[in-house]
C-alpha positions in Angstrom: 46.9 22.1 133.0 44.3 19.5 132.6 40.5 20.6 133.4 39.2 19.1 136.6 35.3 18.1 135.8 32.9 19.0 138.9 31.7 15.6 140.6 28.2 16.0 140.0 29.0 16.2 136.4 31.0 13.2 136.4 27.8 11.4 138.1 25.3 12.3 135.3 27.8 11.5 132.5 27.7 7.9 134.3 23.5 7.7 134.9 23.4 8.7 131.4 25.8 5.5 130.7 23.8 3.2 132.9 26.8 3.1 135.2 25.5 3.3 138.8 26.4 5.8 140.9 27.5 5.3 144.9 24.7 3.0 146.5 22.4 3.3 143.0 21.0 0.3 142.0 21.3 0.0 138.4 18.3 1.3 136.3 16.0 -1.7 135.5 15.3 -2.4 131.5 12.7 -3.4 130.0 9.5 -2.9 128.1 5.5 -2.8 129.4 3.6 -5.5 129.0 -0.4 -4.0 128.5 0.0 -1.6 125.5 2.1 -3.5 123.5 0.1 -6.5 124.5 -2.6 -5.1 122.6 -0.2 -3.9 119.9 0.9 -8.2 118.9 -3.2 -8.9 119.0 -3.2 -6.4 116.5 -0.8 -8.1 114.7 -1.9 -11.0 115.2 -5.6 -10.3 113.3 -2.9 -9.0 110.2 -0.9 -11.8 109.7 -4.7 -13.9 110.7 -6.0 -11.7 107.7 -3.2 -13.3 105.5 -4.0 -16.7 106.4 -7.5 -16.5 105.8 -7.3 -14.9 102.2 -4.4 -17.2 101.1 -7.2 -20.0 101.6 -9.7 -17.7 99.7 -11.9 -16.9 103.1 -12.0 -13.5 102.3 -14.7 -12.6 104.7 -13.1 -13.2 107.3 -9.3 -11.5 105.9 -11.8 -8.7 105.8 -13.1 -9.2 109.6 -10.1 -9.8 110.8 -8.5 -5.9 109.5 -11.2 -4.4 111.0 -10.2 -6.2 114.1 -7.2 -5.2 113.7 -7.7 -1.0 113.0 -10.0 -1.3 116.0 -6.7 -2.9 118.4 -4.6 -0.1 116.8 -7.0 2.6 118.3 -7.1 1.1 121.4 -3.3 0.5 121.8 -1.6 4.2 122.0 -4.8 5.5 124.4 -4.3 2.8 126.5 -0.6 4.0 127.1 -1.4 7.2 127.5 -4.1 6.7 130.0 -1.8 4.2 132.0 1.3 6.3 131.4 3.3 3.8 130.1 4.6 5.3 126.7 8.0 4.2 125.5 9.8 4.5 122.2 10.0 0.9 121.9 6.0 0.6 122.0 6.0 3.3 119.5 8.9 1.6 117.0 6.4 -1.4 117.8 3.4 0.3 117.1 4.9 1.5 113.6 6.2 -2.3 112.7 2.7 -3.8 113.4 1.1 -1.0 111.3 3.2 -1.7 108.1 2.4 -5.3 108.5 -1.7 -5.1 109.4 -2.3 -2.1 107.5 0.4 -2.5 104.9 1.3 -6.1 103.6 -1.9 -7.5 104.5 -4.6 -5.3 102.3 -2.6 -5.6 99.5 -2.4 -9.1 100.0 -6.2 -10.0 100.3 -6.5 -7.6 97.2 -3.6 -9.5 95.2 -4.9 -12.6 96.3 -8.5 -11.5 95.8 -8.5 -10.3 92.2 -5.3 -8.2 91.5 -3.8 -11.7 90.8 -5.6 -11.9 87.4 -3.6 -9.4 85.7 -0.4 -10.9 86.4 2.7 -8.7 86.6 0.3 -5.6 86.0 -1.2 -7.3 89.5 1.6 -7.8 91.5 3.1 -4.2 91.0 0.4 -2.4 92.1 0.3 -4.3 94.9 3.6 -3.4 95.7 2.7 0.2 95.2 0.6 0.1 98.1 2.8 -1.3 100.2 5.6 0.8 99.0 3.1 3.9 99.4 2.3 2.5 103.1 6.4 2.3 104.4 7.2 6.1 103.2 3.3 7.3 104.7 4.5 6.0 107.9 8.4 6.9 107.3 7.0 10.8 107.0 4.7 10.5 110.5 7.2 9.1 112.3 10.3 11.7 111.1 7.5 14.9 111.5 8.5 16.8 114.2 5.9 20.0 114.5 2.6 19.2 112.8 -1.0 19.9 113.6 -2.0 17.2 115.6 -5.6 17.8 114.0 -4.3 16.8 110.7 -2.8 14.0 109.0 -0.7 14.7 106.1 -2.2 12.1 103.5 -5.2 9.8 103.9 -3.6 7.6 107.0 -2.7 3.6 106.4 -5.7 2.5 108.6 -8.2 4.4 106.4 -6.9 3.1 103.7 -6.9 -0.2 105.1 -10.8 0.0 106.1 -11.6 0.9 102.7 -9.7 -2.4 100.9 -11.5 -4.3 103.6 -14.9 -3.1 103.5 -14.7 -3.5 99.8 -13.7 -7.0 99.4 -16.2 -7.8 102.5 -19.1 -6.1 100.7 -18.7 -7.7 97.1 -18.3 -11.2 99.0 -21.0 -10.6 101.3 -23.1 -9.7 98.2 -21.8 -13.4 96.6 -20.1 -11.4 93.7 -17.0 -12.9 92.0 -13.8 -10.5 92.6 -13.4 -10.9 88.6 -15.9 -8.3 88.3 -14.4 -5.9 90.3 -10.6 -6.2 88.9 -10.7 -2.8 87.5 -12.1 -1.2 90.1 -9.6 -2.6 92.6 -6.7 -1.8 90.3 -8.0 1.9 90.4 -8.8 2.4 94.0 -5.6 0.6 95.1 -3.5 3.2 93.0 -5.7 6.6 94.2 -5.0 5.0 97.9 -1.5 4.5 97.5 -1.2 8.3 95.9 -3.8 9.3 98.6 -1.5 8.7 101.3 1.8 10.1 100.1 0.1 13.4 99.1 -0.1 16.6 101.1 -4.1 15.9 101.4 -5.5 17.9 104.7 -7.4 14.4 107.0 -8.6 15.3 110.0 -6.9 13.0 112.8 -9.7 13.7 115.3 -7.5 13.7 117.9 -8.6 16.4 120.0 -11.7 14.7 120.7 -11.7 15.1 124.3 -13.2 11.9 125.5 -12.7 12.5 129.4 -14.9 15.5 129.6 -18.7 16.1 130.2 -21.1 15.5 126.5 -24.3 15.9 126.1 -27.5 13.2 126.6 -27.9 13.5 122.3 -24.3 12.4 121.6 -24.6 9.3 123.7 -27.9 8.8 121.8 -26.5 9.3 118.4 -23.3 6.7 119.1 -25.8 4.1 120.3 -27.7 4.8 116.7 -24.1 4.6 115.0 -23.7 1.0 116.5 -27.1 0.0 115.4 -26.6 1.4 111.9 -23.5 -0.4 111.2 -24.8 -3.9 113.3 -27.4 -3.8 110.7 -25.0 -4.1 107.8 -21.7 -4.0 109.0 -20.4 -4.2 105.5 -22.3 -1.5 103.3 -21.8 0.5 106.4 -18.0 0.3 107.0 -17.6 0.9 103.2 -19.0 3.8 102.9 -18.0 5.5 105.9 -15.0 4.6 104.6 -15.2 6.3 101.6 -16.6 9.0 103.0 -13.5 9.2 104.7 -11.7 9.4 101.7 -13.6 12.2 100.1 -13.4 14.5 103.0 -9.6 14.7 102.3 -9.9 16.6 98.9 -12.7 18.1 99.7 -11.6 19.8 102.8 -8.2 20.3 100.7 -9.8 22.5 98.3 -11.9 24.2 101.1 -9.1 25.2 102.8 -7.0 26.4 99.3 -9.8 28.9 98.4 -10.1 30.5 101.7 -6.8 31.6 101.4 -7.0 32.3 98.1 -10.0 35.0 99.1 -7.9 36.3 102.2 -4.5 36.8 100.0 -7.4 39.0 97.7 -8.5 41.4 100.4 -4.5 41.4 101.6 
């Protein structure tokens, strides 16, 4: 005898279907507008970035990342406060990221200095990039991780420091000739940076709704000061502090539980 299926459970196979259901008015698709608003301005400073360093106005390639990374921290609060998260704003999210944080550093670094060296150049250019795609491949296919943490030095970190270097050594009227070697070897310890297992704190559980004391208002005004003062020298090296804290915390962590497995 064939099974008879309950009527409710015919209705939710159908919702699930987009079918509607009696006097249901089928469900309306679409995407919101404000978050992923934000996400194409972040974008747009990327491809922007491009522009400006194919013309050699590497200042402003420079300027315009930084734009960007500070769009891409904006973007995912701002759906969360106005509860408008969707998996396409997060697939969106993702796609702008390879491009601004991605293609366009080692872009302004090919087209900076890495060009010099010809094929050499070109592939470690591509290394980035490459190491940028599978960084954001692994975040987005993680599905129980400490939220604390980001496993590897993240792409907008990375991104900030490529920026902040070019800016500084153009601010400072230095030819990118100079620093060829030095790019070559920072692009490749970024690229390994963030495909490794590196501990970086995500700072994430900053709660930024809740009561702070008078002194940490104080000290972000003198943060903004600082960096208005010289945005470039700043940026860089908080930057690369950044960078260090990864190892360092790395090898922190590996000898506590190298002295709690001894008393074990």
């Amino acid at each position: 005898m064939p099974k008879l299926k309950h009527p409710k459970l015919k209705a939710l196979k159908r919702r699930k279907r987009g079918v509607p259901v009696g006097g249901e008015r089928p469900a309306r698709k679409g995407i919101y507008i404000l978050p992923n608003l934000f996400t194409t301005a972040g974008l747009f400073a990327g491809f922007f970035a491009i522009v400006q360093a194919s013309k050699g106005n590497y200042e402003a390639a420079a300027i315009a990342i930084f734009i960007a990374l500070v769009i891409d921290g904006l973007d995912g609060r701002i759906a969360r406060l106005t509860r408008t998260t969707s998996d396409f704003g997060s697939e969106y999210d993702s796609l702008s990221d390879m491009i601004s944080f991605g293609l366009t550093p080692a872009l302004v670094l090919y087209d900076w200095t890495l060009h010099l060296r010809g094929k050499l150049g070109w592939l470690v250019a591509f290394i980035y990039v490459a190491a940028v795609a599978l960084r954001l491949a692994r975040f987005n296919t993680q599905k129980a991780h400490d939220k604390r943490y980001f496993q590897g030095l993240p792409c907008p970190a990375a991104a900030a420091m490529a920026a902040s270097l070019v800016w500084v050594v153009t601010n400072y009227e230095q030819r990118g000739e100079d620093w060829l070697m030095v790019t070559l070897v920072f692009t490749v310890l970024a690229a390994l940076a963030m495909v490794s297992n590196i501990p970086y704190r995500s700072y994430k559980d900053l709660d930024l709704k809740g009561r702070v004391p008078f002194v940490v208002l104080l000290i972000m005004v003198l943060v903004l000061v600082v960096i208005s003062f010289d945005p470039a020298r700043v940026l860089f090296a908080m930057s690369l502090l950044y960078f260090l804290s990864g190892p360092v915390s790395g090898v922190m962590f590996y000898r506590k539980k190298r002295r709690a497995q001894k008393k074990a």
